[in-house]
N, C-alpha and C positions, 0 to 999 in steps of 0.2 A: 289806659285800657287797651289789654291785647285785643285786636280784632282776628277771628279765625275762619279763612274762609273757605269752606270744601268746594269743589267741585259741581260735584254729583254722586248724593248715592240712592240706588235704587233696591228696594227689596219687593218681595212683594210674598202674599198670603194664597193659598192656593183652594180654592171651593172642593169640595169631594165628590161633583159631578160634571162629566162632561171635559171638553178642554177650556179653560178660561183663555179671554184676549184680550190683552193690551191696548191700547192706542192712543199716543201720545200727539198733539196736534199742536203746533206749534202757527203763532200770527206775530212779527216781529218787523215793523218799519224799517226799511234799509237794508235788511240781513239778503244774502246773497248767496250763489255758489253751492255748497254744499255744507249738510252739518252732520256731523258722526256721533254713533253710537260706541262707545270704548267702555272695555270690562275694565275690572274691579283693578288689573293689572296695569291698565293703560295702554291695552291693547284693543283696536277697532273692529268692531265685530259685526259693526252695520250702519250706512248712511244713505242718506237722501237726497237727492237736487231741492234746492228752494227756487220758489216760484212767486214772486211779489211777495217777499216776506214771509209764504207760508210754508210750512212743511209738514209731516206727518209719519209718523213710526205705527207700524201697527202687526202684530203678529201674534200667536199662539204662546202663554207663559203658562211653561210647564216648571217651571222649579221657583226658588227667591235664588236674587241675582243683586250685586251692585253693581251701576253701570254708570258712565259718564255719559250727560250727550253737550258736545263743544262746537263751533264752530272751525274749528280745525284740530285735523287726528295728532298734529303734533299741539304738546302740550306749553310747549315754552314759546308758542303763536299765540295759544287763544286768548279773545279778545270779548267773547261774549259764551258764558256758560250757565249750566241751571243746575241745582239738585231737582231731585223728583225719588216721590216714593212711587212706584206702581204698586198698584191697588184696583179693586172692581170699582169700574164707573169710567169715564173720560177724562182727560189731562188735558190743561190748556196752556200753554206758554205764551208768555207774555213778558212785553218791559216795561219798567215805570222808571222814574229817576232813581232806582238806586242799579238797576239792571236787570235780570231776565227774573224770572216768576212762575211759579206755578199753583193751578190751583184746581179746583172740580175735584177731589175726594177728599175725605177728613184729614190725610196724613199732610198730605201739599196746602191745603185750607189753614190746616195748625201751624204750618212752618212758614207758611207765607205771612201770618199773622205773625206772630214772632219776629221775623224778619223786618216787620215793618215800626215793633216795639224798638228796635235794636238798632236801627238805625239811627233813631230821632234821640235816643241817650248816648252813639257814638258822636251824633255832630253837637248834642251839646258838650258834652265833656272836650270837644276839639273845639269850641268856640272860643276866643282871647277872653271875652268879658267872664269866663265860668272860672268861678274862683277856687282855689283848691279843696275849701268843705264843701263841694257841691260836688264836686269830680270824687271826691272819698263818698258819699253819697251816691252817685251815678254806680260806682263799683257794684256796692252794696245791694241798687237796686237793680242791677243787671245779672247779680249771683239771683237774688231772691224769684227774679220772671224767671231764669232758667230753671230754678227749683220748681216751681210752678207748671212751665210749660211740661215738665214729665209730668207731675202730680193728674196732672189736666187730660194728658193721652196716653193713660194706660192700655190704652186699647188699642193701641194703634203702632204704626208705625215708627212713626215722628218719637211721640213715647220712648220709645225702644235706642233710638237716635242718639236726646237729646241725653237720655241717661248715661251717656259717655262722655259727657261735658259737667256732670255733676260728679261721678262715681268718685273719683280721687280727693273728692274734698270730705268725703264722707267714710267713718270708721265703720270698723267691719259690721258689726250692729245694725248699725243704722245704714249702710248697703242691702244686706240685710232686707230687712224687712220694708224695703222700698220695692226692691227687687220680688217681694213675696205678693204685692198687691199688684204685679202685672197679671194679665189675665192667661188662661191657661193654653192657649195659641204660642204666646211668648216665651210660655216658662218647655216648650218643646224644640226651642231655637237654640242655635249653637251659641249666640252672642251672649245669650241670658246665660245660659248655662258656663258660660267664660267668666262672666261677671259672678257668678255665685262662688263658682269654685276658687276665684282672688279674693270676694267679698271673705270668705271663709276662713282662708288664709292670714289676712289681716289679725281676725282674731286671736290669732296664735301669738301676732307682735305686739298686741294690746300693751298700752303702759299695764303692769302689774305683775305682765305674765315672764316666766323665764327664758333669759335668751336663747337665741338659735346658735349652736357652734356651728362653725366652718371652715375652711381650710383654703388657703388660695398662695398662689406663689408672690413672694417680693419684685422689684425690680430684675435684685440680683438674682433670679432662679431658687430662692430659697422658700421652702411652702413654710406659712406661718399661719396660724389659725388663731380664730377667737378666743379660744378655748385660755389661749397660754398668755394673751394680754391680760383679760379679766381676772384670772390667778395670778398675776404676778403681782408680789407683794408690794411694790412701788406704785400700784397703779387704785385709788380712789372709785374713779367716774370714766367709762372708756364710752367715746363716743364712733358709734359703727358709722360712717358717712359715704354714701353712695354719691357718684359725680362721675363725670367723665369731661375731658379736656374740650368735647365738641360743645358742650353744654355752656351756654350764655350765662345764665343765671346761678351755676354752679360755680362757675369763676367772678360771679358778683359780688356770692360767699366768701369767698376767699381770703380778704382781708379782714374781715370779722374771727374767720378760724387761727389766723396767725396770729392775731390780737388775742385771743382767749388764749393760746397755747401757750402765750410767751409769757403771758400772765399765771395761768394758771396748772401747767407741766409741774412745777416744781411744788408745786402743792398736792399732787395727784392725779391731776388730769391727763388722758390719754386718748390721741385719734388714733383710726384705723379705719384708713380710707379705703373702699372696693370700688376700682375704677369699671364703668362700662364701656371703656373707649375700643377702639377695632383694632389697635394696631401698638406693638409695643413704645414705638418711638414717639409717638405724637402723645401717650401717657405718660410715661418719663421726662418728656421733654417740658410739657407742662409743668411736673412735679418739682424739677430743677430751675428753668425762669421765673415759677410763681415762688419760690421759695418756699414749699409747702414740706416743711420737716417733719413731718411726723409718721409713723407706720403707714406703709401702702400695700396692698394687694389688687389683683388684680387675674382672673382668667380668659384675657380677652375676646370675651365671647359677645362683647354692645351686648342687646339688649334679651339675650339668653345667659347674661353672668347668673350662674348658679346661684351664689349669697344675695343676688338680688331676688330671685323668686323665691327663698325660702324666708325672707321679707316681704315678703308681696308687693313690693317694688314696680310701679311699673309710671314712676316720672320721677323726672330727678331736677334737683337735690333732693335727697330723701336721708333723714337722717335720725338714729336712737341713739338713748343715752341709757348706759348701764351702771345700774349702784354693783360693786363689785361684790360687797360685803353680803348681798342676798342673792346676784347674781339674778338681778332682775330690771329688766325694761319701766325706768321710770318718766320717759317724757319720750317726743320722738316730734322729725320736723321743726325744730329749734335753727330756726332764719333769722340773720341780721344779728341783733341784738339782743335778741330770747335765746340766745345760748350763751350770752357772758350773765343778762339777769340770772338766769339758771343757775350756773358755777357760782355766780357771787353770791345767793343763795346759800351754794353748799360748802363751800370751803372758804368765804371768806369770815 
């Protein structure tokens, strides 16, 4: 199980009268020195002296913001950090055994709860005696609480949060109309509205629906599009695959997609990989040590590549498969092994 650990982020909602005020109060054994406030950039925008563990942030919040607060402005020091959503009402920081905390209004109340679910399924699933149907279990029950914890705070901040830890697992649909039971505070936020406009998008790559053409240069400087793989009469099943060299998991792939190619090429099978790497050498050079022979493109643009948003792409591997003969999106996201069951499906 990945563990994913943010920082700090901070939003916050704003009342229609008066100025609203913050204040974040922090009681923390041991802690010393000073601890900072850092915007969304990881830039320090405001700190404090602590004084026997205590500290306290407090001022006028005139907009939503996310902010860090660390115990030190540089980031590749800190040693003790919190998220927090600001919100009306008082914040309190604190530590338990897993680290720092927060809690005093619904959004930091909900994530501290969670937090404390998340924990006790991470140290089982890391204990020796927890056997591998339990840990497939743990997964299971860690996707299904995060499902929950949004279900749980639509109203809120946390809400609004955790639904970027669910959204990619979920088709456009069912984004969708997840996304439609937030409450109407949310649905005037830029985040939601980010999320609707991808969630939207999605629909257009639905298995069923017809591909997206695009155009993107080879290695060699040659622009080669989708258009002309999926008509070419030698071509069956063209599988569009998004990756980039810096990507872990997409060179995990790897030996799965050479194993299906070599298999299945000469029956009709077709890649056409669109790389999101930054930089041409470190995508080529990938292409040539992993021995990954099949069609490449690539506008190295990371994670503004063009054919990736008109996919609605936005983690990778990500990967569809085109029947050529309708010229239509029949499966998408085939990992591992569900892309040769696939092919062996279709052309064995």
């Amino acid at each position: 199980m990945k563990k994913i650990y943010s920082i700090a982020l901070v939003s916050a909602l704003l009342c229609a009268c008066g100025e609203p005020q913050y204040k974040i109060s922090g009681n923390v054994e041991g802690l010393d020195g000073m601890v900072y406030m850092l915007d969304s950039k990881r830039n320090p925008i405001d700190s404090v002296q602590v004084a026997d563990g205590k500290f306290e942030f407090q001022g006028e919040f005139t907009e939503a913001k996310r902010i860090y607060i660390t115990d030190n402005s540089d980031l590749s020091k800190v040693e003790k950090y919190v998220m927090l959503f600001i919100e009306e009402g008082k914040i309190l920081v604190q530590e338990n055994e897993n680290g720092l905390f927060a809690t005093g209004t619904p959004s930091n109340d909900a994530y501290s709860a969670y937090n404390d679910q998340a924990e006790k399924l991470f140290k089982e699933y890391d204990a020796e005696e927890t056997t591998a149907e339990r840990r497939n279990q743990i997964d299971e029950e860690y996707d299904q609480m995060t499902m929950q914890s949004v279900k749980d705070n639509l109203d809120n901040l946390f809400g609004m949060y955790q639904f970027g830890s669910v959204f990619y697992d979920l088709d456009g649909q069912g984004a969708i109309d997840l996304l439609e039971q937030f409450s109407d505070e949310f649905k005037a936020g830029e985040s939601w509205k980010s999320y609707m406009e991808v969630a939207q998008a999605k629909l257009n790559v639905a298995d069923g629906k017809p591909y997206i053409d695009f155009a993107q240069n080879t290695p060699e400087g040659v622009e080669l599009s989708l258009k002309s793989v999926v008509e070419n009469p030698e071509n069956k099943y063209v599988l569009v695959d998004f990756w980039a060299s810096w990507c872990g998991p997409c060179m995990g792939e790897v030996p799965y997609l050479i194993s299906d190619y070599e298999k299945y090429h000469d029956k009709g099978f077709e890649i056409l990989g669109s790389s999101l790497d930054r930089d041409s050498e470190s995508w080529t050079q990938a292409i040539e040590s992993k021995g990954m022979n099949w069609l490449h493109v690539s506008d190295i643009k990371y994670w503004d590549n063009a054919a990736a948003a008109l996919y609605a792409v936005r983690s990778i591997p990500a990967n569809f498969l085109i029947d050529c003969s309708t010229g239509k999106i029949i499966a998408h996201d085939l990992r591992g092994e569900g892309l040769g069951s696939k092919l062996a499906e279709l052309l064995d």
